[in-house]
C-alpha positions in Angstrom: 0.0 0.0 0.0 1.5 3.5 -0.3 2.6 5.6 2.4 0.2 8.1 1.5 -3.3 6.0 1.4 -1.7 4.1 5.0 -0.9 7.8 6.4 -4.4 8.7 5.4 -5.7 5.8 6.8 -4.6 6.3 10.2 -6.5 8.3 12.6 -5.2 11.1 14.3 -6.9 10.0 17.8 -4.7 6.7 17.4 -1.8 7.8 20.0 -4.5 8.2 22.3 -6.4 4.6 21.9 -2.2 3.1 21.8 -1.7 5.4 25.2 -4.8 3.3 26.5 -7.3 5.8 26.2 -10.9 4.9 26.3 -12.4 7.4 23.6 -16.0 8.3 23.7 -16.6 9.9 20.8 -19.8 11.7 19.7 -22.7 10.4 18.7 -21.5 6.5 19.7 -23.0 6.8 23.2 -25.3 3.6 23.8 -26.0 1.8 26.8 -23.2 -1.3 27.7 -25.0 -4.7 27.8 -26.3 -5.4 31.1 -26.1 -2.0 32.4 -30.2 -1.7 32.5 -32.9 -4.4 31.8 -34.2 -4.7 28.4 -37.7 -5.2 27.3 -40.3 -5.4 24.6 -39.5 -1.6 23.2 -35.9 -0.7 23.7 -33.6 -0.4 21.7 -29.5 0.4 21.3 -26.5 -1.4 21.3 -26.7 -3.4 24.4 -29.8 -5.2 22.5 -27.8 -5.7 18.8 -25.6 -7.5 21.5 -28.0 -9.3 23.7 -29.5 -10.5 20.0 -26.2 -11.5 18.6 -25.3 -13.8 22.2 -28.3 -15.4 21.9 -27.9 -16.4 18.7 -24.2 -17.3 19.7 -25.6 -20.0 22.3 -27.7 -21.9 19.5 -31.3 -19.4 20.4 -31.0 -17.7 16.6 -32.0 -14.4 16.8 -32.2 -11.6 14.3 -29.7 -8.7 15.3 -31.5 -5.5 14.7 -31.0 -3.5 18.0 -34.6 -3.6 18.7 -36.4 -5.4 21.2 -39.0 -6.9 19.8 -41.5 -9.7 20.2 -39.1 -11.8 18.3 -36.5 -11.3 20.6 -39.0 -11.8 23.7 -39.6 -15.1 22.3 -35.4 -16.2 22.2 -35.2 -14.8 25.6 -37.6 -16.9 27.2 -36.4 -19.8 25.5 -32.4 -18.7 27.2 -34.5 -18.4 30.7 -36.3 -21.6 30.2 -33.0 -22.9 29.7 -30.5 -21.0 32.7 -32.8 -20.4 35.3 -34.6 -17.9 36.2 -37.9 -16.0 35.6 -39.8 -16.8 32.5 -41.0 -13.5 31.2 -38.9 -12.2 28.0 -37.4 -9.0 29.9 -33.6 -9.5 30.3 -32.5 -8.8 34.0 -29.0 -8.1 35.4 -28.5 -11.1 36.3 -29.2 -13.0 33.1 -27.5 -10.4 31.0 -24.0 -11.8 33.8 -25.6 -15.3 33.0 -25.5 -14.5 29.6 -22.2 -12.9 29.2 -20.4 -16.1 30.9 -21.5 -18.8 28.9 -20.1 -16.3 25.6 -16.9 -15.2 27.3 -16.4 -18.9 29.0 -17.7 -21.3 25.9 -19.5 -23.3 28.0 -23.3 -24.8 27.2 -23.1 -23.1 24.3 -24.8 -24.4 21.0 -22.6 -23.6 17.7 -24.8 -20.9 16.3 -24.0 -21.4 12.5 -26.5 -23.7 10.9 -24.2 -24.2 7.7 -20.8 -24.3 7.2 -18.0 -21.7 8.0 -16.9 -22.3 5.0 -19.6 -21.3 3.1 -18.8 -17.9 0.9 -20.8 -14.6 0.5 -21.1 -13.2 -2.9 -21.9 -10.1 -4.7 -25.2 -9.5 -5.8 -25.6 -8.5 -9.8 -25.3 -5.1 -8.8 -21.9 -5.5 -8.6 -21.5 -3.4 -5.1 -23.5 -5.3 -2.3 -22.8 -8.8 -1.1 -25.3 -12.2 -0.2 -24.5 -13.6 2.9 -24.8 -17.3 2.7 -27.7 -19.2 3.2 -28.4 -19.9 6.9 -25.2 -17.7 7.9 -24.9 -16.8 11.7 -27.7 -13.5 12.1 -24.3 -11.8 13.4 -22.7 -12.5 10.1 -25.4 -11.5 7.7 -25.8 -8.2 10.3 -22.3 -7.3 9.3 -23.1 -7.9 6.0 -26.0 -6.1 5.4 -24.1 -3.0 7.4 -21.6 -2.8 4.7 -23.9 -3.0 2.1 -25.6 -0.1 3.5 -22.2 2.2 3.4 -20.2 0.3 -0.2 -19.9 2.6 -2.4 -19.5 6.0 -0.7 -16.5 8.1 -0.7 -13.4 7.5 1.4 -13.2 10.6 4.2 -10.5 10.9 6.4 -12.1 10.4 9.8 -15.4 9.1 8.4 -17.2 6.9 10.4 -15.2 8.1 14.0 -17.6 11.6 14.8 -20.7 9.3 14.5 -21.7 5.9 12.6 -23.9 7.8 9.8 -21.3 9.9 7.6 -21.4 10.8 4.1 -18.1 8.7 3.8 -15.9 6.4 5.5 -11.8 6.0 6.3 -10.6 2.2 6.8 -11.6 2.0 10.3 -14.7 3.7 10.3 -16.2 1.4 7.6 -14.9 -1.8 9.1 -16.1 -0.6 13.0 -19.6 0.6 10.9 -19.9 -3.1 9.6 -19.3 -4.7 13.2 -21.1 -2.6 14.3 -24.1 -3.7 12.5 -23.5 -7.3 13.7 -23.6 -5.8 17.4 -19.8 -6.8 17.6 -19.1 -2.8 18.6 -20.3 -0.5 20.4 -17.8 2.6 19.7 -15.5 3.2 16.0 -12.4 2.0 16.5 -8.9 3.6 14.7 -7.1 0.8 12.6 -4.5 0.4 15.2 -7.1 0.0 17.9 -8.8 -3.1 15.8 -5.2 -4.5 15.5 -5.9 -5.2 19.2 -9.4 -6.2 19.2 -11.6 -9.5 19.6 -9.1 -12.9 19.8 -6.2 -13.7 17.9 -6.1 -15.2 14.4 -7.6 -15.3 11.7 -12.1 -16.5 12.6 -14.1 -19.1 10.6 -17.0 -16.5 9.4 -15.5 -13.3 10.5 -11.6 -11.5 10.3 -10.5 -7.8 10.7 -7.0 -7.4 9.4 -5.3 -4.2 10.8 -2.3 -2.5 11.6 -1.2 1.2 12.7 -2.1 2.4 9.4 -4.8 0.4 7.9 -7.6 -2.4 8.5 -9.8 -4.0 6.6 -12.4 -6.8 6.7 -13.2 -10.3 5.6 -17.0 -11.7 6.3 -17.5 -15.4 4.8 -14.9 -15.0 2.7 -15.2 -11.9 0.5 -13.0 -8.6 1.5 -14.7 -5.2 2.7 -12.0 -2.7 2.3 -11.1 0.9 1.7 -8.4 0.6 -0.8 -7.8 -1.9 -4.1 -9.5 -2.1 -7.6 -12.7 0.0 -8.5 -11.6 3.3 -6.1 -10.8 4.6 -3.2 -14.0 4.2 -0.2 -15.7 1.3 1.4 -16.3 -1.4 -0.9 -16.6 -5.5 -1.6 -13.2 -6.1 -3.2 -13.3 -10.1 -5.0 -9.5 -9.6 -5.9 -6.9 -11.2 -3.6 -4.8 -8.8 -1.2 -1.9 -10.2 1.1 -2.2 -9.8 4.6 1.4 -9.4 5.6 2.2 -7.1 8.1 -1.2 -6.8 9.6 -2.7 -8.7 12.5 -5.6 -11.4 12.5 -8.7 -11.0 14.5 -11.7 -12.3 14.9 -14.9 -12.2 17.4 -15.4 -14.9 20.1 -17.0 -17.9 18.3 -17.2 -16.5 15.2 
């Protein structure tokens, strides 16, 4: 990559996030999961994750970040299962229930009903992707998330003043896409998602990043600032080595 694009790429609030900073930046305020209980009618981050962790321990459940009847429905089923009161409103106590079995593995159903190796592919636009068949509800989340921003401009610092922008750096487009899957709550600098989820590469999901770039892999097909077709967020189907950057993925994904 050339100096210039990874120098553009880089965010200028990256010393701060690689000084340990926590940055709260505007517009990305949202309630953390388990913080307050969640019923029929909210709405926010801590429910795109509460949606994407059931659907992590086998209950599939769209991710959305609104607490539906839909939603009500999976969460009984999780407190029919665990314990405790059977009434679809998420308590502090099942959101810590909750939050174990994802963070510790254990009980948990594989969420994906077809294989990880299963590939998304570009619809005949040409600019948004298909997730696969029965993909993970986190997966196709990220997916559709992309879709929703391919295609617009690249903008130094897009994507890190709030998650709508009229165009996107590196990071901001790939922290937009997780984002959509519930995977993040607050855009992340390139460096910054170096460091973030597990190590190595995932089975559905992979951000690739490094102090001056980061890009994205979901199901096989690249979302990326920089490579054939222009400059901005896009679906790139052309190969692109990964040397120099680190592999990371989200828990069980």
């Amino acid at each position: 990559m050339p100096a210039s694009i990874a120098r553009a790429c880089a965010h200028p609030l990256a010393a701060a996030v690689a000084a340990g900073v926590v940055l709260i930046l505007p517009g990305s305020a949202s309630a953390a999961f388990g913080d307050r209980p969640l019923g029929v009618g909210t709405r926010g981050h801590d429910v795109r994750v509460l949606q994407s962790w059931l659907s992590h321990v086998g209950i599939a459940t769209a991710v959305d970040g609104t607490f539906g009847r839909g939603t009500a429905r999976s969460l009984r089923r999780f407190e029919r299962r665990h314990g405790g009161t059977v009434d679809g409103r998420l308590s502090r106590a099942e959101a810590r229930r909750l939050r174990a079995l994802v963070e510790g593995g254990a009980d948990a159903a594989p969420s994906a009903v077809v294989e990880p190796t299963a590939t998304a592919a570009l619809s005949g636009d040409g600019r948004t992707a298909i997730a696969p068949a029965g993909a993970p509800p986190v997966v196709a989340g990220v997916i559709a998330a992309a879709n929703r921003i391919a295609g617009k401009p690249y903008v130094y610092g897009g994507g890190h003043g709030g998650w709508e922008s009229r165009g996107y750096d590196c990071s901001g487009a790939v922290s937009y896409a997780l984002h959509g899957g519930g995977l993040l709550g607050t855009p992340l600098v390139s460096g910054a998602l170096a460091r973030w989820g597990q190590p190595g590469r995932g089975e559905w999901i992979t951000v690739y990043g490094h102090g001056g770039h980061a890009y994205l892999v979901v199901a096989g097909l690249r979302f990326d600032t920089s490579g054939r077709g222009g400059s901005g967020p896009r679906w790139r189907t052309e190969p692109r080595s990964s040397r120099g950057f680190a592999a990371r993925h989200p828990l069980g994904l």
